[in-house]
C-alpha atoms as an extended CHARMM CRD file, in Angstrom:
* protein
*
       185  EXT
         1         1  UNK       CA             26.7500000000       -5.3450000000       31.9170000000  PROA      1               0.0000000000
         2         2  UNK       CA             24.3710000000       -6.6200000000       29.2710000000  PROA      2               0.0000000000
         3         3  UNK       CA             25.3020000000       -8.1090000000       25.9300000000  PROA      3               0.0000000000
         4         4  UNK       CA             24.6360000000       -6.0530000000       22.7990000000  PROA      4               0.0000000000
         5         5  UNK       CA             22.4320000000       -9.0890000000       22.0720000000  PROA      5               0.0000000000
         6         6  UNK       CA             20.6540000000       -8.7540000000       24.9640000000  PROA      6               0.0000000000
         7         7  UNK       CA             20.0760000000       -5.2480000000       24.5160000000  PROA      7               0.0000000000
         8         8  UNK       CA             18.6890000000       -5.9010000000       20.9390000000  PROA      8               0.0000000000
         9         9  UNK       CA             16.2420000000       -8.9060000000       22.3550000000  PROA      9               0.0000000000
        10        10  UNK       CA             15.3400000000       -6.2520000000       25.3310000000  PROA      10              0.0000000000
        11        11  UNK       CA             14.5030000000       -3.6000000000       22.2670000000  PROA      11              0.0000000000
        12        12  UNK       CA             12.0130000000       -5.7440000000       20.6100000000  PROA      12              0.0000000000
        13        13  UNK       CA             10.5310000000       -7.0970000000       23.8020000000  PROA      13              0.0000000000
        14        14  UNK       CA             10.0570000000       -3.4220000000       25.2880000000  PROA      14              0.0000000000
        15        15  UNK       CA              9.0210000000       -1.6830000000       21.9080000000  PROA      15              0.0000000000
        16        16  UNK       CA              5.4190000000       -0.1500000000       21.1540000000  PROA      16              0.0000000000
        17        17  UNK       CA              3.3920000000       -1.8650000000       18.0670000000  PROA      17              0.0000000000
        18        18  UNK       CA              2.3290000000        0.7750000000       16.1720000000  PROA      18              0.0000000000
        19        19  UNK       CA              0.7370000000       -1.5120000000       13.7200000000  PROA      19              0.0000000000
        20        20  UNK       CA              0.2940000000       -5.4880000000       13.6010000000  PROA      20              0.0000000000
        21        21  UNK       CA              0.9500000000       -8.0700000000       10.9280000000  PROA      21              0.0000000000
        22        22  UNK       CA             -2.5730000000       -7.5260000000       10.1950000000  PROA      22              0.0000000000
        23        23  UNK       CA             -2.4780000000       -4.2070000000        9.7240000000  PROA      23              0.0000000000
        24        24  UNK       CA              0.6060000000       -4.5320000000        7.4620000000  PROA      24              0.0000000000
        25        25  UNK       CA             -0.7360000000       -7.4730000000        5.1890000000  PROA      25              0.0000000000
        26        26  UNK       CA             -3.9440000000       -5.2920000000        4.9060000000  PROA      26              0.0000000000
        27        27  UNK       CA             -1.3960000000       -2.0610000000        3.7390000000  PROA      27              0.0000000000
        28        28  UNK       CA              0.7410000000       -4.3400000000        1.2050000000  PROA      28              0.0000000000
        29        29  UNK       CA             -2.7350000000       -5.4450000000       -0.6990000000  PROA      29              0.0000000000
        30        30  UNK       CA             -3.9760000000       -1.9890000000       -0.9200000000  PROA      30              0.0000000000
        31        31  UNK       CA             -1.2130000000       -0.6040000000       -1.9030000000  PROA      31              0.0000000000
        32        32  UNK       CA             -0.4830000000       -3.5120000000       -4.8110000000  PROA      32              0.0000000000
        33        33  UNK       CA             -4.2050000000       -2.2310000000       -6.1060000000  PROA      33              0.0000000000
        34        34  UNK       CA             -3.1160000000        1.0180000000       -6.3780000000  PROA      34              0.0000000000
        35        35  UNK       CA              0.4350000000        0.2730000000       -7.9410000000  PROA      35              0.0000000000
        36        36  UNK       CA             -1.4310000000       -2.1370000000      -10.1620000000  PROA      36              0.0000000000
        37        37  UNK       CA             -4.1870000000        0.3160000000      -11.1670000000  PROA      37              0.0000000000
        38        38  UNK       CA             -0.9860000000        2.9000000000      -12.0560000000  PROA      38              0.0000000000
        39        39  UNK       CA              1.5480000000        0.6150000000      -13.5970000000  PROA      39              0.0000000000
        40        40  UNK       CA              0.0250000000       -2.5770000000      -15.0230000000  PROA      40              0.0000000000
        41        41  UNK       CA              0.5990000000       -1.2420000000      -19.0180000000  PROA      41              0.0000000000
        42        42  UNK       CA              3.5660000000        0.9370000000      -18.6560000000  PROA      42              0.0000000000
        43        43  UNK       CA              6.3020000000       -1.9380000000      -18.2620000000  PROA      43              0.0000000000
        44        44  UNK       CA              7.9890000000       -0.6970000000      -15.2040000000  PROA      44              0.0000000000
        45        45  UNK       CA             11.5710000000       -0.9580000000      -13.7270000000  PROA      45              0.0000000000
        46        46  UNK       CA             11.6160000000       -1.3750000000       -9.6370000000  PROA      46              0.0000000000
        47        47  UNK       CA             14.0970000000       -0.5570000000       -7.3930000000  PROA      47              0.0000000000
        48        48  UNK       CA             14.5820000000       -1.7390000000       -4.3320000000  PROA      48              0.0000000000
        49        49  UNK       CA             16.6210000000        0.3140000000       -1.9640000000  PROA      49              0.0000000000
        50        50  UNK       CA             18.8940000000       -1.8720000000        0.3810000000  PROA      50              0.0000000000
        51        51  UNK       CA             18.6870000000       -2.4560000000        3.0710000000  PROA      51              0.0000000000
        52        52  UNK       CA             15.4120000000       -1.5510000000        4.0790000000  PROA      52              0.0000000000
        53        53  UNK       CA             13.5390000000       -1.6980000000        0.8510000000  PROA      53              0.0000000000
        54        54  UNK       CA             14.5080000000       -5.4860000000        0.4700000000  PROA      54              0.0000000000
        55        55  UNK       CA             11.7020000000       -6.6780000000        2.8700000000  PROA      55              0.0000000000
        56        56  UNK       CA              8.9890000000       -4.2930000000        1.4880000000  PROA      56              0.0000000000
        57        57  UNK       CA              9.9560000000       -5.9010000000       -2.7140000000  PROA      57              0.0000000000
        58        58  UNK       CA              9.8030000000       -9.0430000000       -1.3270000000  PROA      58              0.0000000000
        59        59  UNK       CA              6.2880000000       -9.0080000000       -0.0020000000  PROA      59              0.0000000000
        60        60  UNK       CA              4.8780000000       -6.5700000000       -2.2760000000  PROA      60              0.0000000000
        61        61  UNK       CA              6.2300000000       -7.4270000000       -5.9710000000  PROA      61              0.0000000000
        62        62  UNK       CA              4.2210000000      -11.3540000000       -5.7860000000  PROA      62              0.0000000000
        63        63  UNK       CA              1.2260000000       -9.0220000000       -5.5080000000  PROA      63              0.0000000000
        64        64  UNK       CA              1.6730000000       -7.2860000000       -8.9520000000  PROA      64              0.0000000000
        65        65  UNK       CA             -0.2090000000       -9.1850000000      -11.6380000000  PROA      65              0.0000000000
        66        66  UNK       CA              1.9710000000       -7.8050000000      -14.4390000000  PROA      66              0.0000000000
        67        67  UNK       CA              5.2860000000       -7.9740000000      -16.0980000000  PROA      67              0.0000000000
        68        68  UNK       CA              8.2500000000       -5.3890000000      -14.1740000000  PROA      68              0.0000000000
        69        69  UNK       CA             11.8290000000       -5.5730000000      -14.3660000000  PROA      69              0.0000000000
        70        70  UNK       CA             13.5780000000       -5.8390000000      -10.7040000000  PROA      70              0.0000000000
        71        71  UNK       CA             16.7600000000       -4.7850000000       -9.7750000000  PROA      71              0.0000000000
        72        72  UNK       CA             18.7430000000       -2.3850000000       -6.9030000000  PROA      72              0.0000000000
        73        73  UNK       CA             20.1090000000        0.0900000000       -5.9110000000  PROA      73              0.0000000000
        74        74  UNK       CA             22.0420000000        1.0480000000       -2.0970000000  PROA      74              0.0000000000
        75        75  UNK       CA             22.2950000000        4.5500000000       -0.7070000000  PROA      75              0.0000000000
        76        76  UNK       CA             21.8680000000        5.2660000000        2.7610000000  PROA      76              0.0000000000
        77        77  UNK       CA             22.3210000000        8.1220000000        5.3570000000  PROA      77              0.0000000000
        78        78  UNK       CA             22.0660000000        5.6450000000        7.8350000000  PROA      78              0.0000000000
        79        79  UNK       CA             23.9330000000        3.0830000000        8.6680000000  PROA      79              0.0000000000
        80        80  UNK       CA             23.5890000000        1.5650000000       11.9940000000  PROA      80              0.0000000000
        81        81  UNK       CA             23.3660000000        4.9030000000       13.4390000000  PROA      81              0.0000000000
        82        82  UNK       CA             20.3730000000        6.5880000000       14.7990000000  PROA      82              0.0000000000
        83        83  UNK       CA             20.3000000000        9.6050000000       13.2710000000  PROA      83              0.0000000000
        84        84  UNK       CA             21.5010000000       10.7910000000        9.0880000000  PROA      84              0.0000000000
        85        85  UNK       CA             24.3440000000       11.5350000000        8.0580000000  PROA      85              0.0000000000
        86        86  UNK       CA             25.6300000000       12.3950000000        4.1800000000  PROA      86              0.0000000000
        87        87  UNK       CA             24.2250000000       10.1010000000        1.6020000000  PROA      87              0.0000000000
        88        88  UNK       CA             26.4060000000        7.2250000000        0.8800000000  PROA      88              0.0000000000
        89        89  UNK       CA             25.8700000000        5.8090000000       -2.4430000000  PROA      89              0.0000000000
        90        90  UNK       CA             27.0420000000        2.1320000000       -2.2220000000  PROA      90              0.0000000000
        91        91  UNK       CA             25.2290000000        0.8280000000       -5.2890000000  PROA      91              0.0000000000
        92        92  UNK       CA             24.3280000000        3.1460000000       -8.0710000000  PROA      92              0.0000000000
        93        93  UNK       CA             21.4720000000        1.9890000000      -10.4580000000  PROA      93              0.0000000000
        94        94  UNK       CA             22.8380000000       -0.4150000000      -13.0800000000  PROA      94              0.0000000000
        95        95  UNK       CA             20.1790000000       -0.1630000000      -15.7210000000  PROA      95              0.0000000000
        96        96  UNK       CA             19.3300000000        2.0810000000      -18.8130000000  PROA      96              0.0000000000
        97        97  UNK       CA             17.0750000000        4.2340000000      -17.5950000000  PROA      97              0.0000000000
        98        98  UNK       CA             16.3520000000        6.3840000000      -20.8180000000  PROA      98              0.0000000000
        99        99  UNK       CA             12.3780000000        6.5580000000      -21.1190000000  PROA      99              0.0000000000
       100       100  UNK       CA             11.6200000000        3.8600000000      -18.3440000000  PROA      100             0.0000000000
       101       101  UNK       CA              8.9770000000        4.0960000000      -15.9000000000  PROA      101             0.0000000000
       102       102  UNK       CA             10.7000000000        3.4010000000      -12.5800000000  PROA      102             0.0000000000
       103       103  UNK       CA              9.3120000000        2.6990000000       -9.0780000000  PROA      103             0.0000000000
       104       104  UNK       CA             11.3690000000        3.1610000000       -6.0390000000  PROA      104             0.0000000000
       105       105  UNK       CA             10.6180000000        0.6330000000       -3.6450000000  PROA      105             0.0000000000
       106       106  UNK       CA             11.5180000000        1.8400000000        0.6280000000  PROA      106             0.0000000000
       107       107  UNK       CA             10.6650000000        0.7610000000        3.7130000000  PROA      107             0.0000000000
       108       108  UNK       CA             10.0060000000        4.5680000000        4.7930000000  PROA      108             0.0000000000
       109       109  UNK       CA             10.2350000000        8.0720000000        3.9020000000  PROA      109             0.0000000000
       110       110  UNK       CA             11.1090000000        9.5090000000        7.1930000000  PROA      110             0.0000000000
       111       111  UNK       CA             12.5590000000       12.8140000000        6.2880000000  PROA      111             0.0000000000
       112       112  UNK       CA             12.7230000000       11.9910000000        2.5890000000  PROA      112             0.0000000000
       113       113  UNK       CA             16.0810000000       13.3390000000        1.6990000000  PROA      113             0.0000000000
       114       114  UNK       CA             17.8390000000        9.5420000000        0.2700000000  PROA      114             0.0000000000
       115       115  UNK       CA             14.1380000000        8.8760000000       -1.5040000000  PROA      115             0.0000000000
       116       116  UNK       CA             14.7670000000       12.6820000000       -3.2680000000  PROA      116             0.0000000000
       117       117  UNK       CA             18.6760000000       12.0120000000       -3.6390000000  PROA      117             0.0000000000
       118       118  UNK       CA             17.4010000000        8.4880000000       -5.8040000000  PROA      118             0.0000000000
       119       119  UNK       CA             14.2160000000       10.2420000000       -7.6780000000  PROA      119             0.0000000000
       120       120  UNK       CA             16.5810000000       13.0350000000       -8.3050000000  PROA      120             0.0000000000
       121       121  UNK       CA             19.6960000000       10.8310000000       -9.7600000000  PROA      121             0.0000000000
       122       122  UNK       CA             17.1990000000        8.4100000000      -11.7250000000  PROA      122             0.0000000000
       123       123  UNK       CA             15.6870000000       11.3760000000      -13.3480000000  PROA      123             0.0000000000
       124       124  UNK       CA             18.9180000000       12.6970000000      -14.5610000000  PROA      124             0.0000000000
       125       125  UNK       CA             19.6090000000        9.0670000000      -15.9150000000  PROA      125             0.0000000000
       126       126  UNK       CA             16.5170000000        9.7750000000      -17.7690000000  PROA      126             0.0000000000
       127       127  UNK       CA             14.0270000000        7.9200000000      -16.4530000000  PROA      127             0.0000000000
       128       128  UNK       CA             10.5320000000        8.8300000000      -18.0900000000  PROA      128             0.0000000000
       129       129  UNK       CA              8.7580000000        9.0470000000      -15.3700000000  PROA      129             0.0000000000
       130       130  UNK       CA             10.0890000000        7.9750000000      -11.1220000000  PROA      130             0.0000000000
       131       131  UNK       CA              7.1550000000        6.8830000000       -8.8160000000  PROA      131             0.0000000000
       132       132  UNK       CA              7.8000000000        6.0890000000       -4.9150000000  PROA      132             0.0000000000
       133       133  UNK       CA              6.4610000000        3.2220000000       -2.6790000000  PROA      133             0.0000000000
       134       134  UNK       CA              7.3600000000        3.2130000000        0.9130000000  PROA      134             0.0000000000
       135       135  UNK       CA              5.1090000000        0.9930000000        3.3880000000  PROA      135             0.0000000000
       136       136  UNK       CA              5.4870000000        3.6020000000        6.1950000000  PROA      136             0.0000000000
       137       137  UNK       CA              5.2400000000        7.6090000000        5.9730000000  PROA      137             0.0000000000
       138       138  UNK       CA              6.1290000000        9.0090000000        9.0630000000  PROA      138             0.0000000000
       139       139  UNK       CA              4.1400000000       11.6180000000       10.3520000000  PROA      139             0.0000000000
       140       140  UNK       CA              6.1180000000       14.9250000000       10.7610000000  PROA      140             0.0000000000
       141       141  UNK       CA              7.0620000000       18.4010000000        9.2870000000  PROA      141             0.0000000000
       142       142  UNK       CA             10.4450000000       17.3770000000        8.9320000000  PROA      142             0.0000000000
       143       143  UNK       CA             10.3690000000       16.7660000000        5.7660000000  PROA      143             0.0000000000
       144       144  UNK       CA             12.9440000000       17.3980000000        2.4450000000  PROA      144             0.0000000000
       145       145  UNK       CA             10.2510000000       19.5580000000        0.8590000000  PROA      145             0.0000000000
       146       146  UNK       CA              7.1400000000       20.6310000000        2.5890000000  PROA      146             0.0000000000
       147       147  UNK       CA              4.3670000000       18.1850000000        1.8440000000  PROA      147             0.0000000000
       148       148  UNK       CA              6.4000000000       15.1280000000        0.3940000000  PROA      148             0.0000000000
       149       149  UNK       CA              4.5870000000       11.6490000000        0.2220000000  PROA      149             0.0000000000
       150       150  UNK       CA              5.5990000000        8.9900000000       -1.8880000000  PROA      150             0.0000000000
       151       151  UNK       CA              3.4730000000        8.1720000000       -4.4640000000  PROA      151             0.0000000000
       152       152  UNK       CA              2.5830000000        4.6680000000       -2.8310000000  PROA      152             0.0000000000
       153       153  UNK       CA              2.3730000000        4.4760000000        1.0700000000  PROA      153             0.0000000000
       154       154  UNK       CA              1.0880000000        1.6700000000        3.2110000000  PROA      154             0.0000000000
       155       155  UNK       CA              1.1040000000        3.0260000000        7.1690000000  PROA      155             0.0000000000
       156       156  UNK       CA              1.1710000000        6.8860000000        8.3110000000  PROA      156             0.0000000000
       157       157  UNK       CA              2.8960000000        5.8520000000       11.5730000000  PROA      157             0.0000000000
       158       158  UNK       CA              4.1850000000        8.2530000000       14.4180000000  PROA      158             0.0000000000
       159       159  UNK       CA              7.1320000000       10.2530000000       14.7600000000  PROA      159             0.0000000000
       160       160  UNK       CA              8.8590000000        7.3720000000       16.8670000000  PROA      160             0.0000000000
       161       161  UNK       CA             12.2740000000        5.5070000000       15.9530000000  PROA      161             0.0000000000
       162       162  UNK       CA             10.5600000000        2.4980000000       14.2250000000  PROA      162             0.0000000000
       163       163  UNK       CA             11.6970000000       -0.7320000000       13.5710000000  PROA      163             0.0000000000
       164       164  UNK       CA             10.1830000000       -4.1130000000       11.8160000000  PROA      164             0.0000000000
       165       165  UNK       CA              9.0240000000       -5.0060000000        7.9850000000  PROA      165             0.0000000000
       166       166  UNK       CA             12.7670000000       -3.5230000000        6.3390000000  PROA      166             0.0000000000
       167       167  UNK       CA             13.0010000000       -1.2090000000        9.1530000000  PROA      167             0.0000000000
       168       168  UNK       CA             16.0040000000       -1.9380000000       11.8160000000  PROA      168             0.0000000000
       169       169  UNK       CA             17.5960000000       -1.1970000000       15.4390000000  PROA      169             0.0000000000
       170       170  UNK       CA             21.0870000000       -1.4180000000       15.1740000000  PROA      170             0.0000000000
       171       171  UNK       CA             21.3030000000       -3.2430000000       12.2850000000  PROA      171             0.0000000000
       172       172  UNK       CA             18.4080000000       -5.7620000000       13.9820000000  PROA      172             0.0000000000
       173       173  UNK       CA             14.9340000000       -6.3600000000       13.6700000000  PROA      173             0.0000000000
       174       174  UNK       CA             13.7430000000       -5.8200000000        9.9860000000  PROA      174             0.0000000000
       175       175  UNK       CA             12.4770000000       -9.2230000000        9.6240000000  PROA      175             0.0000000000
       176       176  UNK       CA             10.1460000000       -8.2180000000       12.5300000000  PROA      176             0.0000000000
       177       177  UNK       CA              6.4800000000       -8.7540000000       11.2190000000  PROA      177             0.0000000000
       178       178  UNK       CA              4.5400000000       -5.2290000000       12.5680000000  PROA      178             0.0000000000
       179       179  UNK       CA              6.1040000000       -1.7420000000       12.5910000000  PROA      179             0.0000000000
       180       180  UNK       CA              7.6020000000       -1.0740000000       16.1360000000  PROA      180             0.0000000000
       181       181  UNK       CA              8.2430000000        1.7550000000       17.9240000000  PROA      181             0.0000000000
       182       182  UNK       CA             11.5230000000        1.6120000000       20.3280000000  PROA      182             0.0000000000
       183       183  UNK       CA             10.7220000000        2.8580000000       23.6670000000  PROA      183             0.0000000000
       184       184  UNK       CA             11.8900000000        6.0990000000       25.0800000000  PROA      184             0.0000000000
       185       185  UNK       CA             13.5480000000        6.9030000000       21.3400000000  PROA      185             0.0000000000
C-alpha cells in the first residue's frame, strides 16, 4: 500500500496544467494594473485569507506601487477535505474597519460562499467599500449568487479540483507554480 506521501507526489505528477507559470505571472501583472488603476488613492486595507490567499498576497502586493495596509483574516469551509462544509471562522478581522476601503485577497472563488461570508462580515464592520481579488474563477453555475465574480480575477479555469499558486490537495501543493487540475477529480 502506498504512502500518503506517495500518493501526494503521484497527485502532482498525474495532474492536468490548466495554466503554466507563464500564464500565471502574465495574470498577477494584469491584474496589479487593474487593482492599481482602482485603488492607488483610496488608501486600502488587504486581507489575505489563509490559507490559500497567502500565496496569491505574496506575489501580488510587491506589484502595487502604492501605500496599503496588510493584514488577515482565516475562515474556511474546507479544510483538508474535498468538498465544503460550514464556515469556520478561525481568525476574524482584527482591524477598524469603519470607512476603509478593503480588498479581499483569495486564491479562488469556487462557489463563492466563504468570499460572501467575509464581504458580508467586513461590511457589517463597516467597511466603506469591500473589493475581491482571487487569481482563479472557476467556471460553473454553482455559484452563491447567480453571476458572482470577484472584482479582480487572474485565470477563468475549469470546473476541475485544482491545486497550485495557494490552492492545495490534501493540505499539499500550494506552493506549486501553475494551476493544476487533479486527475479523475
Amino acid at each position: 500500500m502506498p504512502s500518503a506521501l506517495e500518493e501526494i507526489k503521484r497527485a502532482r505528477e498525474q495532474a492536468d496544467c490548466l495554466a503554466d507559470a507563464a500564464a500565471v505571472e502574465a495574470a498577477l501583472d494584469r491584474m496589479a494594473g487593474e487593482i492599481t488603476a482602482r485603488l492607488a488613492d483610496s488608501n486600502p486595507l488587504v486581507y489575505a485569507v489563509m490559507n490559500g490567499g497567502l500565496i496569491l498576497a505574496g506575489r501580488i502586493l510587491p506589484r502595487l506601487p502604492f501605500p496599503l495596509e496588510v493584514a488577515y483574516l482565516h475562515a474556511t469551509r474546507y479544510g483538508h477535505a474535498l468538498q465544503g462544509t460550514l464556515l469556520d471562522w478561525r481568525v476574524r478581522p482584527t482591524h477598524d474597519l469603519r470607512g476603509r476601503t478593503v480588498l479581499v485577497v483569495d486564491d479562488i472563488l469556487d462557489e463563492g460562499h466563504t468570499l460572501n461570508a467575509i464581504i458580508g462580515h467586513l461590511k457589517e464592520e463597516g467597511a466603506g467599500e469591500v473589493l475581491s481579488a482571487v487569481l482563479v474563477h472557476k467556471l460553473h453555475e454553482r455559484k452563491a449568487y447567480p453571476g458572482m465574480r470577484a472584482d479582480f480575477s487572474g485565470l477563468d479555469v475549469a470546473d476541475r479540483f485544482l491545486f497550485g499558486c495557494g490552492m492545495d490537495y490534501k493540505g499539499y501543493w500550494r506552493n506549486a507554480p501553475g494551476i493544476y487540475a487533479v486527475r479523475g477529480l
